[in-house]
N, CA, C and O of each residue as an XYZ file, in Angstrom:
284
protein
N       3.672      3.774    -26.085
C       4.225      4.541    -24.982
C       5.491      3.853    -24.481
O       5.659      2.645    -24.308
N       6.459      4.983    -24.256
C       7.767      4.081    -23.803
C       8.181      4.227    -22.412
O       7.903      5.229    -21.754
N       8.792      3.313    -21.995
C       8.845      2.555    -20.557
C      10.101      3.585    -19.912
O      10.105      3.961    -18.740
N      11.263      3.991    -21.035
C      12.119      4.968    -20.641
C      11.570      6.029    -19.768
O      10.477      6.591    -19.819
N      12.797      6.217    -18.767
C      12.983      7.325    -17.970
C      14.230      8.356    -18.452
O      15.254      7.732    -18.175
N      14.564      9.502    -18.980
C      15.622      9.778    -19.073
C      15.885     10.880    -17.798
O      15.142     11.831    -17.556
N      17.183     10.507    -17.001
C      17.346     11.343    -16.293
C      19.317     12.217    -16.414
O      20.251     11.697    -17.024
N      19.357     13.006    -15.961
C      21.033     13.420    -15.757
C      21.717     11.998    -14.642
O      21.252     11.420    -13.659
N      22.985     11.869    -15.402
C      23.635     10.651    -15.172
C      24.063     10.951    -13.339
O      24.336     10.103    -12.489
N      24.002     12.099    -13.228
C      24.245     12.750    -11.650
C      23.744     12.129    -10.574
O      24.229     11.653     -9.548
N      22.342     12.266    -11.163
C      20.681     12.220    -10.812
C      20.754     10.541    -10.773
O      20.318      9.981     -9.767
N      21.184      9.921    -11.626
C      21.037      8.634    -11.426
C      21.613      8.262    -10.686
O      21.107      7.499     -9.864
N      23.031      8.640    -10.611
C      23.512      7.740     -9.930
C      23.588      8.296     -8.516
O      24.539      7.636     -8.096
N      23.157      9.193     -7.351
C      22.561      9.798     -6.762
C      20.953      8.481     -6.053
O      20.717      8.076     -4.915
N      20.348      8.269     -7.171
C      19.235      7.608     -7.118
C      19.780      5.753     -6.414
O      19.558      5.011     -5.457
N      20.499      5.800     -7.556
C      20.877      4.123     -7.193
C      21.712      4.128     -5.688
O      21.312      3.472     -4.727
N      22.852      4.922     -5.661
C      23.551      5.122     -4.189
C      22.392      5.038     -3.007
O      22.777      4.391     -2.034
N      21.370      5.439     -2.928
C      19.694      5.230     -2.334
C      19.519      4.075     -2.224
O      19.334      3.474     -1.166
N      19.560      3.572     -3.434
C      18.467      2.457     -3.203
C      19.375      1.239     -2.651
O      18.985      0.189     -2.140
N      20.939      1.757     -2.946
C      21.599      0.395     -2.403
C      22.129      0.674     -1.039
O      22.988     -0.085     -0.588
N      21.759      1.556     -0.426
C      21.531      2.071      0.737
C      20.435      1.471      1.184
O      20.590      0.507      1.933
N      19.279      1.840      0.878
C      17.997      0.826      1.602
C      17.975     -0.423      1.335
O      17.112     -1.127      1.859
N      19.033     -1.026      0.358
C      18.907     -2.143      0.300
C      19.283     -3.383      1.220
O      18.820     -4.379      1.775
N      20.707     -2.470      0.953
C      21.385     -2.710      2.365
C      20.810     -2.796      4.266
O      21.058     -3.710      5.052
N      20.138     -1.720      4.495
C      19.639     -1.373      5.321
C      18.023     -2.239      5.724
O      17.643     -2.643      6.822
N      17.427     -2.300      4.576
C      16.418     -3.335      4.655
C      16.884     -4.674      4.951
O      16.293     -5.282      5.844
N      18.199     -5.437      4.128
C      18.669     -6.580      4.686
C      19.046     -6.893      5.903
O      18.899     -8.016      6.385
N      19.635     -5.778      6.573
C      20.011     -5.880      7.814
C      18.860     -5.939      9.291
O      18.879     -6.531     10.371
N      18.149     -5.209      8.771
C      16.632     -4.837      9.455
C      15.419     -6.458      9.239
O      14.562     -6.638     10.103
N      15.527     -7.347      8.169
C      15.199     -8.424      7.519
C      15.714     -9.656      8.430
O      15.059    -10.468      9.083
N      16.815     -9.548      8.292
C      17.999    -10.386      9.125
C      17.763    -10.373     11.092
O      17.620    -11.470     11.632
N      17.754     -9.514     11.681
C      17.261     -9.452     12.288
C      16.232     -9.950     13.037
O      16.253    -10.644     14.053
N      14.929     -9.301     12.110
C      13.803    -10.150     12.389
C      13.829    -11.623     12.047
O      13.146    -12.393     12.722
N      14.330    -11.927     11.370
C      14.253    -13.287     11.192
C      15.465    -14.258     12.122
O      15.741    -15.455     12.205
N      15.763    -13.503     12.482
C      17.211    -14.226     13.624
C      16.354    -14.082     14.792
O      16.483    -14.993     15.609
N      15.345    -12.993     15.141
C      14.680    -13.619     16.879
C      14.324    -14.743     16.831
O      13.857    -15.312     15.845
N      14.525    -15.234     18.005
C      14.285    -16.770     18.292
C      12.334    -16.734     18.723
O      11.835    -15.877     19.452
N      11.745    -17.591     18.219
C      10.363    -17.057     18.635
C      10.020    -17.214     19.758
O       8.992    -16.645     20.125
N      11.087    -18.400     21.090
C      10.571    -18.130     22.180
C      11.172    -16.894     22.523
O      10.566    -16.535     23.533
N      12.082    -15.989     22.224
C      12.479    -14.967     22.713
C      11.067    -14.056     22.121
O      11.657    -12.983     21.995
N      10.353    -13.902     21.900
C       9.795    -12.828     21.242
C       8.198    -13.448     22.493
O       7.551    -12.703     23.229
N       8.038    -14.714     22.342
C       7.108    -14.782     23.434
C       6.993    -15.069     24.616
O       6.019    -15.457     25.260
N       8.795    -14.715     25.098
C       9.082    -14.210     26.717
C       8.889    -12.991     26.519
O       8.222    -12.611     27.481
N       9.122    -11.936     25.672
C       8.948    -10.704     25.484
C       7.843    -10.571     25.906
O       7.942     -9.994     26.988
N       6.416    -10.857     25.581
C       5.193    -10.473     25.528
C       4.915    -11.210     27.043
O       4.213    -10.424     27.680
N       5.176    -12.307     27.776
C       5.032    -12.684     28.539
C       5.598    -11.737     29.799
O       4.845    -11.694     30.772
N       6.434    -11.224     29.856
C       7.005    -10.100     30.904
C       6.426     -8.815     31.128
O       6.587     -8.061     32.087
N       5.613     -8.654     29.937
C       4.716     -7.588     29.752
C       3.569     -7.627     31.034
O       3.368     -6.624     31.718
N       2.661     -9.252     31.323
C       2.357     -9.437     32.038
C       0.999     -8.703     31.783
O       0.409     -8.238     32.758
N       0.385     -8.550     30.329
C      -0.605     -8.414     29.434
C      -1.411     -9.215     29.153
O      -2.602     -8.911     29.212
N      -0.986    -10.542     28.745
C      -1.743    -11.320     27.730
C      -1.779    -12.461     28.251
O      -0.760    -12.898     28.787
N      -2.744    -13.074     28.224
C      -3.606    -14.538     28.814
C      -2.380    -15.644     28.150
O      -1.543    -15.520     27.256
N      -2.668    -16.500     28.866
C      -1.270    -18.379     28.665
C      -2.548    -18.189     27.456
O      -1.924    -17.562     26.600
N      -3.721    -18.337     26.993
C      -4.256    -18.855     25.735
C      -3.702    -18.097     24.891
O      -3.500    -18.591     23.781
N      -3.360    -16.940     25.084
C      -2.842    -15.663     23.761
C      -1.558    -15.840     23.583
O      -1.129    -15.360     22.534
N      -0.730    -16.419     24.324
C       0.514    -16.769     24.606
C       0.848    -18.129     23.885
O       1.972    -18.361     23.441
N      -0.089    -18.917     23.808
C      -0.003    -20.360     23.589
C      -0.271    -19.796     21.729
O       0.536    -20.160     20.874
N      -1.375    -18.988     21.399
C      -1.073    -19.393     19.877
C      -0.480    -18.006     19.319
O      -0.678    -17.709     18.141
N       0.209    -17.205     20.127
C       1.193    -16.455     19.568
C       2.246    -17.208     19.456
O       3.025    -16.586     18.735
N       2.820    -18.449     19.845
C       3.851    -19.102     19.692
C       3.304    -20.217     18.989
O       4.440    -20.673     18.855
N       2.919    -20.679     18.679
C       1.948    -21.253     17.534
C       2.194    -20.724     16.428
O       2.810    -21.358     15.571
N       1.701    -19.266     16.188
C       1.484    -18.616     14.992
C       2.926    -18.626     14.554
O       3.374    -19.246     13.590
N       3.656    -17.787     15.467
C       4.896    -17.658     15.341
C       5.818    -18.737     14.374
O       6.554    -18.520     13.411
N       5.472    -19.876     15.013
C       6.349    -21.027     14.347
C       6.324    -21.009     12.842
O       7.212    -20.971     11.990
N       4.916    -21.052     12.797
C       4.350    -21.519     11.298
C       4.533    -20.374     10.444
O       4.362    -20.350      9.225
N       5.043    -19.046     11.493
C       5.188    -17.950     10.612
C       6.668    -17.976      9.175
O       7.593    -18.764      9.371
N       6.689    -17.405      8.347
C       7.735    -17.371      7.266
C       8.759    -16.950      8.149
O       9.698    -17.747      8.151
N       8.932    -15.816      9.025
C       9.813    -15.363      9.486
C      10.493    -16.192     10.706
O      11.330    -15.654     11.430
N      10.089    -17.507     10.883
C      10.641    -18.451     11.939
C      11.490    -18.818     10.807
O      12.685    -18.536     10.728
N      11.057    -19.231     10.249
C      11.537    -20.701      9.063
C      13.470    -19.610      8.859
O      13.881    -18.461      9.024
N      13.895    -20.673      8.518
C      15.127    -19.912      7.982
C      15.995    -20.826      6.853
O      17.008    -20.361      6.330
């Protein structure tokens, strides 16, 4: 069985203009999240005026150790 797709060259390139569109758009959206500062994200939740200093204490915890701190 073969792995080929054949499509109209239209169609393709139609397809790829997409994807380097979301690609784009995912990086920027990526970037982002990974640029909040994590105490900014757990003054966020703190102003809310929701969540207990213990839920607070290892949401910024978690946060740190999270991939999306690291840069």
């Amino acid at each position: 069985m073969s792995n080929i797709v054949a499509v109209p060259k239209t169609e393709y390139e139609t397809l790829r203009k997409k994807a380097r569109t979301y690609e784009e758009l995912a990086s920027l959206f990526f970037q982002k999240v990974k640029g909040d500062a994590t105490g900014e994200i757990v003054n966020d939740f703190k102003k809310a005026g929701l969540y207990s200093k213990g839920f607070l204490r290892d949401l910024e915890s978690g946060l740190r150790f999270s991939s999306k701190s690291k840069k």
